[in-house]
C-alpha positions in Angstrom: 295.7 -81.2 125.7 292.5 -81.4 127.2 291.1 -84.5 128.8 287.4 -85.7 128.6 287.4 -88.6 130.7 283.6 -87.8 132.0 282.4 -87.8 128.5 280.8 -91.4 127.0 280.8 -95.0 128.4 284.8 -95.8 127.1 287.8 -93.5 127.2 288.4 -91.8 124.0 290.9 -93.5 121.3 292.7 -90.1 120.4 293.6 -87.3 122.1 295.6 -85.5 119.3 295.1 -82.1 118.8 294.3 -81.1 114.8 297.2 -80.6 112.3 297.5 -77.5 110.0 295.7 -79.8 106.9 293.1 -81.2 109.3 292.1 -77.4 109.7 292.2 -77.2 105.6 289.9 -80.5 105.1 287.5 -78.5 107.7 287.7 -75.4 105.8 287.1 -77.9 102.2 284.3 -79.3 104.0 282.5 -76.6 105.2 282.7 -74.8 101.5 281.7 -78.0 100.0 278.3 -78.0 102.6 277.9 -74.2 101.3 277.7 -75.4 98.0 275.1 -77.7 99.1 272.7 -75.0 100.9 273.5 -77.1 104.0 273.7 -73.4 106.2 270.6 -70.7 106.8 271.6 -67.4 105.4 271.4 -64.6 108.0 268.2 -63.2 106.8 266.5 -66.0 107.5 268.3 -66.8 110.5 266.5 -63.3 111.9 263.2 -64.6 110.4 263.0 -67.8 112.1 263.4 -65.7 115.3 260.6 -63.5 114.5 258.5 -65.8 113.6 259.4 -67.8 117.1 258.8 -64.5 118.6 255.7 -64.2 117.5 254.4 -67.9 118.2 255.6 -66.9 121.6 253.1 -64.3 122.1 250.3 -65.9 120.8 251.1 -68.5 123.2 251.4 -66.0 126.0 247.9 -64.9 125.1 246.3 -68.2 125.1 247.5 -69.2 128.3 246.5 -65.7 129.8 242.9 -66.2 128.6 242.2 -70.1 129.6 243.6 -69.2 133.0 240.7 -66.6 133.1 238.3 -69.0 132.2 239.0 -71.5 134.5 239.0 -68.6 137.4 242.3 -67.4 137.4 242.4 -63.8 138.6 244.5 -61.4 136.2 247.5 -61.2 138.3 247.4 -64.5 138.7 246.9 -65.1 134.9 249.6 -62.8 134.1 252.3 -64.9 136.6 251.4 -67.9 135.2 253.3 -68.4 132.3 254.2 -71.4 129.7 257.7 -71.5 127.8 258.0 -72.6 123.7 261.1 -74.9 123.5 262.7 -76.1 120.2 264.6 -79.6 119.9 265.3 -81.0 116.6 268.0 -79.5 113.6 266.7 -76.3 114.9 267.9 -76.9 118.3 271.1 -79.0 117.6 272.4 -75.9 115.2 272.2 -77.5 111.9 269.1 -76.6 110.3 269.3 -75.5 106.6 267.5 -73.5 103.7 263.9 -74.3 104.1 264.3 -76.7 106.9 261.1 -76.8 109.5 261.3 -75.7 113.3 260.2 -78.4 116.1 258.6 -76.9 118.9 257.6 -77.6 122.4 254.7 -75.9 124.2 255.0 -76.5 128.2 251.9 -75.1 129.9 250.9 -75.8 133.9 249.1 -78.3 134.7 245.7 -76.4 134.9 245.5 -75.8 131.0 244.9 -79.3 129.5 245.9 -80.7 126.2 241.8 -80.8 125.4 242.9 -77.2 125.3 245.6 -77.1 123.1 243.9 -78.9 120.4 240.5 -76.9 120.8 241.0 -73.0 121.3 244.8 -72.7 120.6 244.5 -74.5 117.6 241.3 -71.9 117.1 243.7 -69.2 117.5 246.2 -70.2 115.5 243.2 -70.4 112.5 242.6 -66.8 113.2 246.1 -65.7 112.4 246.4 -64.2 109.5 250.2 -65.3 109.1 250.0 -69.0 110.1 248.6 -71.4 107.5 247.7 -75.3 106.9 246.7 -75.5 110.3 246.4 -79.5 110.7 245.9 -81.3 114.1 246.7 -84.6 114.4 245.6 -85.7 118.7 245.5 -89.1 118.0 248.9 -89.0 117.0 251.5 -91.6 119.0 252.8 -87.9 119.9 250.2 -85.5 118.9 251.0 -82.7 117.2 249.6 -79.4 115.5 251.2 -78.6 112.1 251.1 -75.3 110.1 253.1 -72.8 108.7 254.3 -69.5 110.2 254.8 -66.7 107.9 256.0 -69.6 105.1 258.2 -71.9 108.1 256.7 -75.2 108.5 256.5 -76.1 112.1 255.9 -79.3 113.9 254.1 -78.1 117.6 254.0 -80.3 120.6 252.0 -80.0 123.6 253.1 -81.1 127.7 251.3 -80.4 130.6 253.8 -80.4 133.4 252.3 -80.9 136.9 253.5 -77.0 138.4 251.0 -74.6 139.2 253.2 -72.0 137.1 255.9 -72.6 134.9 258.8 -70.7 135.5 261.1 -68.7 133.1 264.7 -70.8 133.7 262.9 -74.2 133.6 265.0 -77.2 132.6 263.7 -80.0 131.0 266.4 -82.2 131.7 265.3 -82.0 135.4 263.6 -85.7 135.9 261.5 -84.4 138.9 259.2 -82.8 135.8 258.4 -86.4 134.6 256.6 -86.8 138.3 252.4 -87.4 137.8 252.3 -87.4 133.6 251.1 -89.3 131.4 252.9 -90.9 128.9 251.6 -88.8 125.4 253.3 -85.8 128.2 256.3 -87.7 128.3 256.5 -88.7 124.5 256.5 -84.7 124.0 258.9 -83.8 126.3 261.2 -86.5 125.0 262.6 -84.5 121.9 263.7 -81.6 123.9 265.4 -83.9 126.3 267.1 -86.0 124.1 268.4 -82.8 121.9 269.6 -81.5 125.4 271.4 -84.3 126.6 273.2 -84.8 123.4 274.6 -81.2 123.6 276.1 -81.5 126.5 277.3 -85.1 125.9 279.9 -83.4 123.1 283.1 -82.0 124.1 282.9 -79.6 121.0 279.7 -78.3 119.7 281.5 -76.4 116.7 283.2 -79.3 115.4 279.8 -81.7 116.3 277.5 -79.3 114.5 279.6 -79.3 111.2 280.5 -82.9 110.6 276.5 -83.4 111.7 275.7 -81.5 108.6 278.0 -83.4 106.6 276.2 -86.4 107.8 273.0 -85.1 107.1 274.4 -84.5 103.5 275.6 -87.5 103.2 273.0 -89.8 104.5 270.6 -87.9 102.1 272.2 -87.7 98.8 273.2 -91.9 99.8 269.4 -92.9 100.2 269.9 -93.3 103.7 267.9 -90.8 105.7 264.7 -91.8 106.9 263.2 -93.7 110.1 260.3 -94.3 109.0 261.1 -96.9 106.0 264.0 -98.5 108.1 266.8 -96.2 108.0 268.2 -93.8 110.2 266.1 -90.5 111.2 267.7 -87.0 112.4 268.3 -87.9 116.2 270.3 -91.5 115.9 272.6 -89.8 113.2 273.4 -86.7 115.5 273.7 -89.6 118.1 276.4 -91.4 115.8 278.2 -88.1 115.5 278.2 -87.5 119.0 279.4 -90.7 120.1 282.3 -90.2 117.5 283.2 -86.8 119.0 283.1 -88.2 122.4 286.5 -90.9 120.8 288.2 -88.1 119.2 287.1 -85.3 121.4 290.1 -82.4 120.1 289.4 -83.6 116.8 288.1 -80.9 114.3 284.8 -81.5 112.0 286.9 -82.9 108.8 288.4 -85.8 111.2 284.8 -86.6 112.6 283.4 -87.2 109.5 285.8 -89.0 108.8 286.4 -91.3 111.6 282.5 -91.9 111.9 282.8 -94.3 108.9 286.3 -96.0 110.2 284.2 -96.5 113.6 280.9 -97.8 112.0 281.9 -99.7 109.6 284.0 -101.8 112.1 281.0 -101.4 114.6 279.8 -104.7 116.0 276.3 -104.5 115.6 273.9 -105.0 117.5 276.0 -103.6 120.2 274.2 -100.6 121.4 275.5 -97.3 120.6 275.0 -95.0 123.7 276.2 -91.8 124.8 276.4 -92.7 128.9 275.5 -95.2 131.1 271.3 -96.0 131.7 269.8 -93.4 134.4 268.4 -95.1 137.2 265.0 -94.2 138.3 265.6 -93.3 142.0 262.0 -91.0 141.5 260.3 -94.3 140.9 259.0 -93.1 137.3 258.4 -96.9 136.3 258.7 -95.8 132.3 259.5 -98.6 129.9 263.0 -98.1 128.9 265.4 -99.8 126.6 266.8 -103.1 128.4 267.4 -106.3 127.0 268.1 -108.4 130.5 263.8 -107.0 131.4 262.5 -106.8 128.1 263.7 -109.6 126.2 262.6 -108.7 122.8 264.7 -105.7 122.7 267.6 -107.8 122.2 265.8 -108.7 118.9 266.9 -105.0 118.1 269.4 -105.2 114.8 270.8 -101.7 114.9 270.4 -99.9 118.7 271.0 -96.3 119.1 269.8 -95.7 122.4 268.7 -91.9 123.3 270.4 -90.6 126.3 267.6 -88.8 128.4 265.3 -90.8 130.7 263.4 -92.7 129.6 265.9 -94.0 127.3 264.7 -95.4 124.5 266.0 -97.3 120.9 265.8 -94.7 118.4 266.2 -97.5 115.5 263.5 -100.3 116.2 262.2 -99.8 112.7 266.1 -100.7 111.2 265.6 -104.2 109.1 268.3 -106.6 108.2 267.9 -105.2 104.5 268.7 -101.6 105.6 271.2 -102.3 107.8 272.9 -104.4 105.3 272.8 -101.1 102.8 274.3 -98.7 105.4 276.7 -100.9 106.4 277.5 -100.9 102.8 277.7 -97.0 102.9 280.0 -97.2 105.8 282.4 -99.2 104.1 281.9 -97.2 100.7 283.4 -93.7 102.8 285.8 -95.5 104.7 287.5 -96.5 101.6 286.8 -93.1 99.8 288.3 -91.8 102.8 291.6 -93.4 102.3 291.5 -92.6 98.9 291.1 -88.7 99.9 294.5 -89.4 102.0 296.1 -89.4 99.3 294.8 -86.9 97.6 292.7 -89.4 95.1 289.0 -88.2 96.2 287.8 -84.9 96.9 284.7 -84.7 99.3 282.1 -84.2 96.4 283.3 -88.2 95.6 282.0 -88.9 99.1 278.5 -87.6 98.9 278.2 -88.3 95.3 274.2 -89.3 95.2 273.1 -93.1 95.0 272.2 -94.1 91.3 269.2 -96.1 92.7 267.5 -96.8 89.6 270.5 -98.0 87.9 271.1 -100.4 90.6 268.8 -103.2 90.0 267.2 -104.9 87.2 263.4 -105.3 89.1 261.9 -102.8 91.1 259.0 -103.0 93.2 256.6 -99.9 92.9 254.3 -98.6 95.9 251.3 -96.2 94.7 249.7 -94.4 96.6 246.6 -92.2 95.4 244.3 -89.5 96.8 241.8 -87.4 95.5 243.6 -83.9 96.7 246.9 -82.7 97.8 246.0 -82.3 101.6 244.5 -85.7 101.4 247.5 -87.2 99.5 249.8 -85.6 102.6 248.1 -88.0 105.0 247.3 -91.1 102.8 251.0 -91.2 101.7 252.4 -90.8 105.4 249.9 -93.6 106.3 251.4 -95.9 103.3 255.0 -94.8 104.1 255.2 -96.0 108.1 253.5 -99.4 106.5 256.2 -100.1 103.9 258.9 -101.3 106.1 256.6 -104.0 106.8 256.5 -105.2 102.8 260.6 -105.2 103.3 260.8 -107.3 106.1 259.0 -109.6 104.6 260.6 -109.8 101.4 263.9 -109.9 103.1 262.8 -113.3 104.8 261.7 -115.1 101.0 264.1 -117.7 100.4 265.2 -116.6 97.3 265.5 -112.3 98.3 268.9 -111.2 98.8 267.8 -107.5 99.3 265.2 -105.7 99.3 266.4 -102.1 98.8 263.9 -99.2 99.6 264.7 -95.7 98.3 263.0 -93.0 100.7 262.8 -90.5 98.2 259.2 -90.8 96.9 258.1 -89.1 93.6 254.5 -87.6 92.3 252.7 -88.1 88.9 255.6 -87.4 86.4 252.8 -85.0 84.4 251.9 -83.5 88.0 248.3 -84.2 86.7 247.1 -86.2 89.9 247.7 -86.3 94.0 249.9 -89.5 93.4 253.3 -90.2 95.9 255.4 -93.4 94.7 258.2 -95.4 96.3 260.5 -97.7 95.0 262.0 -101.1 96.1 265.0 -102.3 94.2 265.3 -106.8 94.6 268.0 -108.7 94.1 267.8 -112.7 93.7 270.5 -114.9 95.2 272.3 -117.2 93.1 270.6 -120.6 92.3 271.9 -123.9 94.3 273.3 -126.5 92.0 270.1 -128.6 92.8 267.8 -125.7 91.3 269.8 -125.7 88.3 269.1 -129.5 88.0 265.3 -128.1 88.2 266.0 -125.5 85.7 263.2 -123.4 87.1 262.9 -121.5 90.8 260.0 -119.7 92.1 260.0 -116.7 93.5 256.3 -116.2 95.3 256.1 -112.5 95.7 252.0 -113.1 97.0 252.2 -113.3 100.7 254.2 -110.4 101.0 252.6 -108.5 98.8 249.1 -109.3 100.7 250.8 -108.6 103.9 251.4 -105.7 103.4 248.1 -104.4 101.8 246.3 -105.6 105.0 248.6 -103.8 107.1 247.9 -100.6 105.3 244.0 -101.5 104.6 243.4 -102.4 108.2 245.5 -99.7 109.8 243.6 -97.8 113.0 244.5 -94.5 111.2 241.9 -95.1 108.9 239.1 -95.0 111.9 240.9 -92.2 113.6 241.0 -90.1 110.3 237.8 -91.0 108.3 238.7 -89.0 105.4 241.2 -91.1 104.3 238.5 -93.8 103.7 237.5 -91.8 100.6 238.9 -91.2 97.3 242.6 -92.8 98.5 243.8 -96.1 96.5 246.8 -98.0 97.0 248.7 -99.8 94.1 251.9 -102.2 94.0 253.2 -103.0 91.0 256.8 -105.0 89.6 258.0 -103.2 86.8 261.4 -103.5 84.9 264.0 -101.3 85.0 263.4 -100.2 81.3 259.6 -99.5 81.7 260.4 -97.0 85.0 260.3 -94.3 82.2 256.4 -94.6 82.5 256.5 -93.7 86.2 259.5 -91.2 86.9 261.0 -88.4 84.9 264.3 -88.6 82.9 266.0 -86.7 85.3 266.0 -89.1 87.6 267.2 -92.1 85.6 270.1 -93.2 84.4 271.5 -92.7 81.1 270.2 -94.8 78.2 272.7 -98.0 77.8 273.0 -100.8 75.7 271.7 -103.6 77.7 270.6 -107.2 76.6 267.2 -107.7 77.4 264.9 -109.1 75.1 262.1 -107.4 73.9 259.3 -107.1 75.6 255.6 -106.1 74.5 253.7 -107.6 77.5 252.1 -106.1 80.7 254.7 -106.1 84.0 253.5 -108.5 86.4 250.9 -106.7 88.8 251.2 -107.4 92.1 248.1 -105.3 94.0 246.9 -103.2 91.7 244.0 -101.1 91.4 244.6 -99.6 87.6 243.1 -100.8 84.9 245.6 -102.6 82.2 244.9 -101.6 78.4 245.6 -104.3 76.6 248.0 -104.3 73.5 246.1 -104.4 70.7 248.5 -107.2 68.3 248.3 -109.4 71.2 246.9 -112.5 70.5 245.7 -112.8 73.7 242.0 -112.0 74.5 241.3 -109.3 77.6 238.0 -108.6 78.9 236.8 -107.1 82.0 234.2 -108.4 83.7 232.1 -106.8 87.2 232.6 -109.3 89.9 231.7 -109.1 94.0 233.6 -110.3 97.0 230.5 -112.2 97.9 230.5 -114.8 94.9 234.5 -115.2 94.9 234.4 -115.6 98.6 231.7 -118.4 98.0 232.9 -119.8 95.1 236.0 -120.6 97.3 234.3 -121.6 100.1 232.3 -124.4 98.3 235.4 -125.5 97.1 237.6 -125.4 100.5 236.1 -124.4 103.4 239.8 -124.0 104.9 241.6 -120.7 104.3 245.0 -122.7 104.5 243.6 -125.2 101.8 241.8 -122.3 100.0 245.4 -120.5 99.8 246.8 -123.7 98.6 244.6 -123.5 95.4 244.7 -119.8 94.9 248.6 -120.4 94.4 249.2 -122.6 92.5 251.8 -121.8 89.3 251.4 -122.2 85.5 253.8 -122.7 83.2 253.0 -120.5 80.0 253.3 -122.4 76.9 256.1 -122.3 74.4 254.6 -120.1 71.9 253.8 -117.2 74.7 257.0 -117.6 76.9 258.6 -115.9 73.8 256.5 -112.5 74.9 257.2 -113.5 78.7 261.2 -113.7 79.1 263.4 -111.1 80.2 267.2 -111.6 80.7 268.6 -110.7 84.5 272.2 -109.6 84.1 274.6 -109.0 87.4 274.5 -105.6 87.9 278.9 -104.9 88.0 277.4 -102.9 91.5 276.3 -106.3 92.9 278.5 -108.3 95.4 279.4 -112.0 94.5 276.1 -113.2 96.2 273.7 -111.4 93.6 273.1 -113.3 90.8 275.6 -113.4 88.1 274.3 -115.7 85.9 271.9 -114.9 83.1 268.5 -116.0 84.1 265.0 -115.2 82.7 262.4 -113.9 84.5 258.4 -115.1 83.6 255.2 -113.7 85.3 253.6 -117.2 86.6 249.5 -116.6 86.9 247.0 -118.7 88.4 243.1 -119.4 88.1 241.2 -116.8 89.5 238.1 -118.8 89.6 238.8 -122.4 88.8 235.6 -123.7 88.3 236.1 -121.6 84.7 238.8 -124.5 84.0 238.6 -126.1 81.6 240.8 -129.4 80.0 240.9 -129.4 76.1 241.5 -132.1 74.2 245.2 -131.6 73.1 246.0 -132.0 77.0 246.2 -127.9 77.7 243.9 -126.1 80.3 242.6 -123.0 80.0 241.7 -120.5 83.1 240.6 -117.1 83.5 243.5 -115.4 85.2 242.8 -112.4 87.3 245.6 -109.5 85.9 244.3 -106.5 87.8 242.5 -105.8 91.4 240.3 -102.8 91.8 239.6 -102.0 95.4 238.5 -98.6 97.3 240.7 -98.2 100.7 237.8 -98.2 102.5 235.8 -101.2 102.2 238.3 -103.3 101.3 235.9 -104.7 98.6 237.3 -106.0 95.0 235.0 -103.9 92.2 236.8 -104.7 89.1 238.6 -107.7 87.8 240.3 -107.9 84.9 241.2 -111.7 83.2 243.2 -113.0 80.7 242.7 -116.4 79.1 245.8 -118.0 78.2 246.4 -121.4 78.0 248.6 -123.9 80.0 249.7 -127.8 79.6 248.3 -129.6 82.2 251.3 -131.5 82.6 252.8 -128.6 84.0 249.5 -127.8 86.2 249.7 -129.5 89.7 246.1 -129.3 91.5 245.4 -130.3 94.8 244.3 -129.0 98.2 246.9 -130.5 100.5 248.8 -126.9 100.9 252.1 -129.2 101.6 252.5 -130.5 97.8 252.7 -126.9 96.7 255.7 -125.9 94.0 256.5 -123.4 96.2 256.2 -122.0 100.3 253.1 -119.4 100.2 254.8 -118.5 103.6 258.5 -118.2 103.6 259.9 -119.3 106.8 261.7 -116.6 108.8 265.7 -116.9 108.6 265.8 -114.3 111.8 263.8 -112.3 114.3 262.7 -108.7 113.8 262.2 -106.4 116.5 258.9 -106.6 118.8 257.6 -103.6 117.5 257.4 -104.9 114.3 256.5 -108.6 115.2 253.2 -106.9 116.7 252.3 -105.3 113.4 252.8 -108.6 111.1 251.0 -110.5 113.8 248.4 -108.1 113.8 248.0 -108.1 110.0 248.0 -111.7 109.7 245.2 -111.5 112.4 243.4 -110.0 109.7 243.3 -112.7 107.1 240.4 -113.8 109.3 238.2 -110.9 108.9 236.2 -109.7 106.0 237.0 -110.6 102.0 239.6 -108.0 101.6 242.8 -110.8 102.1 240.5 -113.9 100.2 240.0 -111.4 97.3 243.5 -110.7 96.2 243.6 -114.0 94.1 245.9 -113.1 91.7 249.1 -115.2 92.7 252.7 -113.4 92.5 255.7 -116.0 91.3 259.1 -114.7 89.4 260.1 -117.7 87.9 264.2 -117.6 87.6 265.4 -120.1 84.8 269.1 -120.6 84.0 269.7 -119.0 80.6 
């Protein structure tokens, strides 16, 4: 029985060596991630090699002919050298079918990364194998993507401070860090991290296997992604890694099995980490991840720190929402894990995929729109790293209990336009006995809506990429469960059941939208669309009230709908039988609430009703933030449900939900730098059409 006391900060919980049916649950597993196309075949295997080969040598060649140019003499040049490193699936061992290959170019510290993105990336156009050659400098890592003989590839640039880089370097050395700057150290971070974890494992076999389980899993559960909030590649082979280290003799089939036991009973936000902090006796001075200096990393929900200096949380972007779901997950495969004990689940019942879209009742939907593919790729990666800022701020509305984002995102379902959408599934908590006495809540949907927006509209990638400033549009929507045939292909939803929701001819509620709304044509309700600039709304407003707070007071203000069109507005919210006890259970109705878009259009009739043109749809180009269209609809309202008044405290409901917790830093700084905005230009004053779910006891 070997002993891995040097491996992890805690001594391991098991030492048992596997039994004969721990070996036959490995050998189950690893057909079941056959099945699943979760291993390269050999052939391609020996084409990712050739292809590295060849990067290689084009690499080789570069370097060769800048050291010329820069007065190198040929023996010189030829001694040089630079080395292309791979971190990543690639490195770690479980890359699959069609997976890309992240690589590292290290070149001395004469070629310059001015270089790299100039005449290599020149050279890399010339070759007649390599394709979609896209640079990206301004990147927080920069990076050169393309494709090699059909392999995508992901190619990072250091410049390490040798005068010749030689052939056995090591990048876990930390004398390389000495005199670079930090984009330098950003790069070399990847192949550090994937370094360190390898030889933090006691078994790589058994570590590379249940990774690819988890991989599986984490996919096919909805789970996989750091950039909406979840978990990315490195903190899930950091998880696994962390597990090996407690059962270190244990063979993949245990593994992934006792990651959930161990995660689901994790006390969060303990840190997970691999071995104790470096210490930087060079006198590096990087930032690195410590609560007792930096205070606001203890605002972290989810820590997974990397274990390579500078160490780093590889989870900032986790919100209470998304944590909340994967703790969920863990807890799901724990249990489905007993259950396979005795020989009631099979492995295919643990990564059965997530029914998403039978899940909730309302959904949230996040358009994005470009005028071509290749602009669509960067538009929608723009509009992706923004959305966990929409979730975090729905997760903080009074009445949210969950905000669920699905990171798979989905295209035109005709394929007829560059369009990429995402989904956010909401549950409503369950009404106090004093609402009930109300009979009506509010659910104001506006702020985070406009939050959001800004954040995206306002983003610095827009002025470091000016092409996205053309032809790209962003829509939000809320649309019922039984209207997400309209956006998404049947294969993708659930089965048709018998459900008991009222019929419903009217419009979803739009909350940004940029599409113009055909009206039904037996509606007795009148639509027209009118032209209207920022300029006279903006002025219009600010003749009224001159202060944005008081201004945002009148814009949201919420209308009850009369009796005789509440009939076309109500929709019954039934407890999904996959929602805990604190989703709602009760029947409820949900009605789109609409304010004035201009209320000096108001006007009192005699039988005591108001009517007001309300604005239905926004129309505004990315990049000048300028409304173009706006479409109204006149209904009509009893004034004695209309409350008006400019004192934003006497409101029916918050336009700024109080925060029930803290985020991390990183995050803070974005939604304080997008609420910064509200000050500048009439993109955040135009958005007048208010967002309110009214929930009514049925």
């Amino acid at each position: 029985m070997s002993n891995h006391k040097g491996l992890g900060l805690t001594s391991a919980v098991s030492l048992a060596e596997p039994k004969a049916s721990d070996i036959a649950l490995t050998e189950q597993l690893v057909q079941c991630l056959e099945k699943h196309n979760m291993y390269d075949s050999n052939e391609g295997q020996e084409h990712r090699l050739l292809v590295l080969g060849q990067l290689n040598e084009l690499m080789e060649k570069w370097i060769y002919d800048v050291s010329i140019e820069k007065g190198k003499s040929e023996s010189e040049a030829n001694e040089i050298g630079g080395k292309i490193f791979t971190f990543g699936s690639y490195r770690l061992g479980v890359h699959g079918k069609g997976a890309d290959i992240d690589t590292l170019l290290v070149a001395p510290r004469h070629i310059e990364r001015q270089d790299f993105f100039s005449s290599f990336k020149n050279l890399l156009c010339k070759e007649k194998k390599v394709q979609n050659v896209r640079a990206i400098p301004d990147a927080y890592v920069p990076v050169i993507k393309l494709e090699f003989e059909g392999i995508e590839m992901d190619l990072l640039f250091a410049r390490l401070a040798l005068p010749a880089i030689p052939p056995d370097l090591n990048l876990l050395d930390m004398t390389l860090l000495k005199n670079l700057d930090p984009k330098c150290v950003r790069s070399l971070n990847g192949c550090r991290v994937t370094d360190a974890v390898l030889s933090l494992v006691p078994k790589q076999e058994s570590f590379r296997t249940a990774l690819r389980a988890i991989k599986l899993w984490a996919k096919r559960r909805g789970i996989y992604s750091n950039a909406l909030g979840y978990l990315g590649g490195v903190s899930w082979a950091i998880l696994v890694a962390r597990t090996c280290q407690l059962y270190p003799n244990a063979v993949a089939s245990t593994i992934f099995q006792k990651f959930f036991f161990v995660y689901a009973h994790w006390n969060w936000p303990t840190p997970v980490m691999l071995k104790e902090m470096d210490e930087d006796y060079l006198g590096l001075n990087f930032s690195v991840w410590d609560p007792r200096v930096n205070p606001s990393d203890a605002n972290h929900l989810m820590p997974i720190i990397t274990p390579a200096y500078p160490q780093q949380n590889s989870t900032f972007n986790v919100t209470f929402s998304t944590r909340s779901i994967m703790q969920d997950e863990f807890k799901r495969a724990m249990s489905i894990c007993q259950d396979m004990s005795l020989s009631k689940k099979t492995w295919d019942d643990l990564i059965e995929p997530l029914q998403f879209f039978n899940l909730f009742k309302h959904y949230i939907v996040i358009c994005a729109k470009a005028a071509s593919q290749d602009q669509l790729l960067q538009w929608s990666g723009l509009v992706e790293s923004k959305i966990r800022i929409l979730v975090s701020k729905l997760e903080i509305n009074d009445m949210i209990e969950l905000a669920h984002v699905f990171p798979t995102s989905y295209g035109s379902p005709e394929n007829v336009e560059s369009l990429a959408m995402w989904f956010v599934g909401l549950s409503f908590k369950k009404a106090d006995e004093k609402e009930k006495d109300n009979k009506s809540v509010n659910v104001n949907l506006t702020y985070e809506i406009q939050m959001f927006t800004n954040a995206v509209m306002k983003s610095g990638a827009l002025i470091v990429s000016p092409q996205l400033t053309t032809g790209t549009e962003l829509e939000v929507k809320h649309v019922r469960r039984k209207d997400l045939t309209n956006y998404l292909p049947s294969s993708v939803l659930p089965s048709k059941k018998k459900r008991s929701l009222a019929t419903n001819n009217s419009p979803s509620p739009i909350l940004y939208k940029k599409q113009t709304v055909t009206p039904n044509e037996n509606s007795e309700e009148s639509i027209s669309v009118q032209s209207m600039s920022v300029d006279s709304i903006q002025s219009s407003q600010d003749a009224d009230s001159p202060n944005p707070l008081k201004r945002r007071s009148q814009e949201d203000q919420s209308l009850d709908l009369d009796e005789s069109d509440s009939s076309n507005k109500r929709v019954k919210v039934a407890n999904d039988s996959s929602h805990d006890s604190s989703h709602i259970r009760d029947d409820t109705s949900i009605q789109s609430m609409e304010t004035a878009a201009d209320t000096s259009s108001e006007k009192l009739s005699e039988k005591g009703s108001l009517e007001a043109d309300v604005v239905t749809t926004l129309k505004l180009r990315s990049q000048e933030d300028k409304l173009l269209v706006a479409e109204t609809k006149r209904v009509k309202v009893t004034s004695a449900n209309t409350t008006h008044t400019n004192d934003s405290t006497s409101s029916s409901h918050n336009t700024i939900p109080p925060a029930r917790s803290k985020v991390s830093s990183e995050l803070e700084n974005e939604l304080t730098d997008a609420s910064l905005l509200q000050s500048r230009g009439p993109f955040p004053h135009s958005v007048k059409r208010e967002v309110v779910l009214k929930l009514k006891p049925s």
